[in-house]
N, C-alpha and C positions, 0 to 999 in steps of 0.2 A: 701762646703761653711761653713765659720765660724761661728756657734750658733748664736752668738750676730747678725749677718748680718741678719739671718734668721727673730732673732725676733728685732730686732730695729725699721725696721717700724712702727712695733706696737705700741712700747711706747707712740708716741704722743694719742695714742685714749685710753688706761686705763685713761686719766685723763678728757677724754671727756663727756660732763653736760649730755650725756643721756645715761642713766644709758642700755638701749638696745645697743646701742654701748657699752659697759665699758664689760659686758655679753658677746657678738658676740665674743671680742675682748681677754677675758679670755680664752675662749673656744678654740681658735688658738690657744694660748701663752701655751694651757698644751700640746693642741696635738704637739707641736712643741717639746716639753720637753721631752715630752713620746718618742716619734722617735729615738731624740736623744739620752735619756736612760740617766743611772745615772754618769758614768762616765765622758760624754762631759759637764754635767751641772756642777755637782762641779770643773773640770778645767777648765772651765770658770770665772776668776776672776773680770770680768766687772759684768756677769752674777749673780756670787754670793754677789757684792757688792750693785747689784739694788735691790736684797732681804731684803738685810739687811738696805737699805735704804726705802723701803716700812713699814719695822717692827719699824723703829727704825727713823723715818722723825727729818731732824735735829731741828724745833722747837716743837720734842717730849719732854715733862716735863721729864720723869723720864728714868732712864739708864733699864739696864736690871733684875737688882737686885730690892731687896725691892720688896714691897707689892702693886706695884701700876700695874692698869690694864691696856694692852693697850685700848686707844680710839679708836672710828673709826666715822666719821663725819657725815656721809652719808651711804645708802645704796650702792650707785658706791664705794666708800671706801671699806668698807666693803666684797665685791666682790673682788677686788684687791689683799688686806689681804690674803683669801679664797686661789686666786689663789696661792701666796705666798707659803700658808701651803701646801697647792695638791703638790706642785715643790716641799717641803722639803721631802713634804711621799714620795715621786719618788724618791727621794735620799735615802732614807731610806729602802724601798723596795728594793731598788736596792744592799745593804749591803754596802753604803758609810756614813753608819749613824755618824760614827766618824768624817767626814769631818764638817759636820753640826754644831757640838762642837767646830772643830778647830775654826772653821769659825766665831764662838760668838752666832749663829745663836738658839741656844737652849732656852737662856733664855728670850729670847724676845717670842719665842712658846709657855712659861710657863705663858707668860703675857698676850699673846694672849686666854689660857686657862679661864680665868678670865675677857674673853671681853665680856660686857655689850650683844651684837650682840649674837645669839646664834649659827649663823651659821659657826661665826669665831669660839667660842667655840670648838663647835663640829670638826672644821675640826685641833683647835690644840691638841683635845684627841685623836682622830685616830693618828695623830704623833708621840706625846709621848709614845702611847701602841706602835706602831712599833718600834720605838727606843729602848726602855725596850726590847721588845720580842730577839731583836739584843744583848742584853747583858743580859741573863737570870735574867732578868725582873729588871735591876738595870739601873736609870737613869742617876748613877753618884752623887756623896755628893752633889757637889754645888749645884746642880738643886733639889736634894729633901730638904735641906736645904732652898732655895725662898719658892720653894712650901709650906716648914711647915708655913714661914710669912702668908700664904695666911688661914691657919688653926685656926693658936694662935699669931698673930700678932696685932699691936694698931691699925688697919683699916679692921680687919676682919668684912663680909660682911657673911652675911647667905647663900648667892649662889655662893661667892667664896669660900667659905668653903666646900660647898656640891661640886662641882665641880672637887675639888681638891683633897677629899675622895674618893668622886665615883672614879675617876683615879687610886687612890692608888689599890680600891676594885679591878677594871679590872684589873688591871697589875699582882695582886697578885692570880686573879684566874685564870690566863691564868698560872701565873710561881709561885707558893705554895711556891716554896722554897726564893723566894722573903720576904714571910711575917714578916721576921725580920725587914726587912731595912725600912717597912713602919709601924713597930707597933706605932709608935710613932703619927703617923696618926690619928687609931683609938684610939688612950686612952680618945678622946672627946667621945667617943660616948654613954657610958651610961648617962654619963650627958646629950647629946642631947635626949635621948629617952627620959628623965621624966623633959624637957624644956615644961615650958609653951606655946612655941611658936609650936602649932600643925605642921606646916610645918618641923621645924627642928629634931622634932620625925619621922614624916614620913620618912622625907631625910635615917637619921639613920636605918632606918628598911630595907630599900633599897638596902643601903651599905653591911647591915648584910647580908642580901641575895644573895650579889655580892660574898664579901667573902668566905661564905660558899657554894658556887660551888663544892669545891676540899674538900675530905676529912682533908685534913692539915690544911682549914680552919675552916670548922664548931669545929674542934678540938682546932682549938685555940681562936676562938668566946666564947665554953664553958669552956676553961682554965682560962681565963682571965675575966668570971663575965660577960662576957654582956649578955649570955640568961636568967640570972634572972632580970632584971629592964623589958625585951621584958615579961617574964612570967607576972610582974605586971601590965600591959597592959592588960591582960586578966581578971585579976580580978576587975575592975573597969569598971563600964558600961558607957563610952562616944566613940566619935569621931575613937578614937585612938583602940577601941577593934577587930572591925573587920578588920583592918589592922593586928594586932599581930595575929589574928588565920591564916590568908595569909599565915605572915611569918613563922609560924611554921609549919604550912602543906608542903610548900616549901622547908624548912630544911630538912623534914627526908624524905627517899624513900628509892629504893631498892640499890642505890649505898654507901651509908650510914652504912650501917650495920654493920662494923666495929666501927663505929666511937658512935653509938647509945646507945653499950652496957655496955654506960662510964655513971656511975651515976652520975657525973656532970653535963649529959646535960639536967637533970629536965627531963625527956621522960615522967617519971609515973606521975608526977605531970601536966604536961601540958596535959597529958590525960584524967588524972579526972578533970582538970577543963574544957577541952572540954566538957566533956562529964556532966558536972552541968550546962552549960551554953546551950547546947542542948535542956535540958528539960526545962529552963529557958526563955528563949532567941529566940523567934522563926524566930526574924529579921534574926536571924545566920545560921538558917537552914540549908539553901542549901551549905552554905562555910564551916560548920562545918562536913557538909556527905562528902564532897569531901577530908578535912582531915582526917577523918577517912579513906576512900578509900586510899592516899598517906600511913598516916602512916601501913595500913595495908600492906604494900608492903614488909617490913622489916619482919624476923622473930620475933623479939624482938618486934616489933609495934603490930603484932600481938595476940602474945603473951598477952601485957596488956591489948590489946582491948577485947580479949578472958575472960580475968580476971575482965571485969567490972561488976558492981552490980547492978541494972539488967540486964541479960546479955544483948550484943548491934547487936546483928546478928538478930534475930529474929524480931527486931525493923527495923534492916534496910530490910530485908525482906519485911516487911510488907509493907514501903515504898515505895517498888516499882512498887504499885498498889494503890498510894498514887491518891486522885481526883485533886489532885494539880501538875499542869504540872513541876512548875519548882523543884520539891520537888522528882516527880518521876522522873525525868532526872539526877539529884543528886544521889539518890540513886542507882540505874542502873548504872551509873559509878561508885560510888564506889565501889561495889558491883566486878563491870569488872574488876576493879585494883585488888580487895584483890583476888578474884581466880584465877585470869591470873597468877598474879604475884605468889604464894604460891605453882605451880609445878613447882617453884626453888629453894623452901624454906623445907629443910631437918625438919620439923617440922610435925608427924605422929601426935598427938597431935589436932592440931592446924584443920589440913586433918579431921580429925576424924569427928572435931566437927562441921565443914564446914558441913560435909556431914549428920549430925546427924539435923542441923540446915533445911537442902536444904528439907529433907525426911519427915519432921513433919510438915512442911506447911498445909498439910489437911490429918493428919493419919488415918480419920475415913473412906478416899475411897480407892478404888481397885488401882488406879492408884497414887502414889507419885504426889504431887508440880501441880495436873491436874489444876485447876483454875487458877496458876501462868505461866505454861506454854500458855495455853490458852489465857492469857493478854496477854505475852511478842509477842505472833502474830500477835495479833492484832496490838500490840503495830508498828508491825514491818513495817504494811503495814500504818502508821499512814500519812498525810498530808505534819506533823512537822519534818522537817530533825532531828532535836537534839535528837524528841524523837526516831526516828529512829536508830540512829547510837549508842545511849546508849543502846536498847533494843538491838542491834547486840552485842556490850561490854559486856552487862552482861551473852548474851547466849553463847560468845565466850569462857568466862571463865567457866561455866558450862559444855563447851565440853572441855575442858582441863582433867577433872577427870572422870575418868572411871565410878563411881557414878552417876557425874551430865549427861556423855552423855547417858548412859544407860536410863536415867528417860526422855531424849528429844527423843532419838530413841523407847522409849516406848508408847509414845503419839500418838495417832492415829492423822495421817495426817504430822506430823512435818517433815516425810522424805521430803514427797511430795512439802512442803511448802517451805522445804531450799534447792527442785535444780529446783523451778517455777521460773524461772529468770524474770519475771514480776514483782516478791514480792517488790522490789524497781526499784525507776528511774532514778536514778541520782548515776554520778561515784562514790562516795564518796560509795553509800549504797550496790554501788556492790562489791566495792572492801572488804565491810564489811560480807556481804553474803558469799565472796571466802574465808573469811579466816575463816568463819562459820564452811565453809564444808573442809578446810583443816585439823582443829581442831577434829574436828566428828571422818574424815577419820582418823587422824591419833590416834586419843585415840581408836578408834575402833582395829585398827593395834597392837596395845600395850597391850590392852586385850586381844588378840588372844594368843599374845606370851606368856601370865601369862594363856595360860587356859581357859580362861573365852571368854564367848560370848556375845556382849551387841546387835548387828545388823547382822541379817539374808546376807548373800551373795550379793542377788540382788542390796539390800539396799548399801552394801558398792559398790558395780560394779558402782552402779550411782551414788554416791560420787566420784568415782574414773575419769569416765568419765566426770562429770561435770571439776573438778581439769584440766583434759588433753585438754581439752578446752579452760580454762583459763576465766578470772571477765566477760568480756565484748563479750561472743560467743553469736550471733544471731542466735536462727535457721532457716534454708530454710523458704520460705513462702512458700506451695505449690500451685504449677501453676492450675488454675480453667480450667476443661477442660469441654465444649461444645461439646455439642451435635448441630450435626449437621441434617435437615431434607432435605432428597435429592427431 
């Protein structure tokens, strides 16, 4: 049977007043689409002209082009619309996305991007990134051409504008090699960062972040001058500051590292002023540990973090035995970042002082970090899932180095404590606990092969057995047996 036959019935009910019909009656009209798949819909020329007369209703004001958004009347409208965009991704998806364009059917999606409704919005960005992802991530002149009207045009709108940014950002960090055709995009965006209009800086910080997904883009974020106006955000105490340390902690990590060691991108200066605004600033607390935990992921992050005056490990140490719950949950992950991540950071240095930091927690007893480790247990069996699963992070990273496992397998009871599969209750804390003792088990293993012994046989046997079990092993309950009196 012929598509249209299929769905004709239908037609009369998308324009029907109750809006649960209009819903019921979408919901056909894609599964009918979908069945059919991408090929029978765009040879469908009825098919494709009901689209374009949905997008495009003939007493619509404005054509495709230009800066004008489409309307949509009602929520049943709006729905219809929706439907529209679903059918075009289905074409698009399908690798007919060129027909889309023959068809006219694009820029009217570009108008629909910019519709007042959010829902239309959203479903003509999913479009457009599909369409881009089809042609390494290029929508074609004319349509980035509308689009810039909607950036720097005489009816730009602060939310058509962000809208049609953010799009640029997605396109360009799913396909990096894209970020030429959209620089022109971003050249608003330092100006938006130091606008009076707190929203339109926000937006901006946003984008920044989108961009800088891909190495090629935080590279060109910092070529191009926008992470200095984002730095000045840091140094001014309003609204705006705890957003800019987000974004910077966001920026760097360990996939970055290339891109980190360009002295353009301000690294060292957004460090120390993290790290003035720390001892300043205790609102920032907990967002400013967690950037240091990020940027400690990096050799180079670490590095400066290493280099600060006074040093900052010792501090965060401390931290994590902080009375303040959400202060020691901060610190305990960052903590988990910077040693998890640093046994893949060629930095003996960096190792060194880690381990020079972990060892002087309390040098005056017999036993290394004994009062630290003794929290982190307690910590483990705690109420609070968060603080639970950070106290697992931070021990996790401790058994990464032969150092740190050696001082947890030295602690009387801690074998015992990481294969009582009691010690937590909930999936999350087991699966935290197995990769405890994956961790243990395996720096223990690695020690061996250098010589060194950090855990007695036994000790690794029941690491080993716990692992072969696997997170979630119950053991037997055993069967109570009765006496019986004849």
């Amino acid at each position: 049977m012929d598509l249209m036959q299929q769905i004709g019935p239908l037609l009369p009910q998308l324009n029907d007043p109750d809006e649960y019909v209009v819903q019921d009656t979408c919901r056909q009209f894609l599964t009918l689409a979908q069945r059919a798949g991408a090929p029978r819909v765009v040879e469908s020329a009825e098919l494709m002209s009901l689209l374009m007369g949905v997008l495009n209703p003939p007493n619509s004001s404005g054509g495709g082009g230009g800066g004008e958004q489409l309307a949509v009347q009602s929520e049943a409208q709006a729905m219809v619309v929706v439907l529209v965009l679903q059918v075009m991704l289905l074409v698009a998806e399908g690798g007919r996305a060129a027909d889309l364009a023959c068809g006219g059917l694009m820029p009217y999606a570009a108008r629909a991007l910019c519709c007042k409704h959010l829902g239309v919005s959203r479903a003509a960005a999913s479009l457009l990134v599909q369409v881009a992802q089809h042609n390494a991530g290029d929508l074609g002149e004319g349509l980035r051409a509308q689009l810039v009207t909607y950036v720097c045009g005489p009816k730009v709108q602060l939310v058509m504008q962000y809208r049609v940014i953010g799009l640029a950002a997605e396109i360009c960090a799913a396909n990096p090699n894209a970020l030429p055709l959209y620089s022109g995009f971003f050249a608003i965006l330092p100006r938006c960062l130091v606008s009076s209009d707190m929203m339109e800086s926000l937006n901006a910080l946003e984008v920044i972040e989108q961009i800088s997904k891909s190495d090629e883009g935080l590279a060109y974020v910092a070529a191009n001058g926008i992470l200095e106006p984002v730095f000045q955000l840091l140094t001014h105490e309003n609204s705006l500051q705890l957003s800019a340390v987000r974004a910077f902690s966001n920026l760097f990590n360990e996939r970055k590292e290339a891109v980190v060691n360009n002295p353009a991108v301000l690294m060292e200066k957004v460090i120390n002023e993290l790290y003035r605004l720390w001892h300043e600033n205790e609102k920032l607390g907990t967002e400013l540990l967690l950037a240091f935990g990020k940027i400690g992921t990096t050799g180079t992050g670490l590095g400066l973090l290493l280099s600060l005056t006074p040093p900052l490990l010792p501090q965060l140490f401390s931290q994590t035995t902080s009375t303040s719950v959400p202060i020691r949950i901060c610190a305990l992950n960052a903590l988990g970042l910077i040693l998890s991540a640093n046994v893949h950071v060629t930095n003996p240095k960096a190792s060194t002082t880690l381990r020079d930091e972990w060892l002087s927690l309390e040098p005056s007893s017999g036993a290394p970090a004994t009062n630290a480790i003794g929290c982190y247990m307690q910590y483990a069996k705690n109420i609070a899932e968060d603080v639970v699963y950070a106290t697992f992070h931070m021990l996790c990273g401790l058994a990464h180095h032969i150092w740190g496992a050696r001082s947890l397998f030295g602690y009387a009871g801690f074998v015992e404590f990481t294969n009582d599969r009691s010690t937590t209750k909930t999936k999350q804390g087991k699966e935290w606990q197995f990769v405890l003792v994956k961790a243990l088990s395996s720096t223990a293993a690695e020690a061996a092969r250098q010589g060194a012994t950090i855990a007695d046989e036994p000790e690794t046997s029941r690491l080993q057995r716990y692992i072969e079990q696997g997170p979630f092993y119950t053991p037997p309950t055993p069967t109570p047996q009765w006496e019986h009196n004849d």
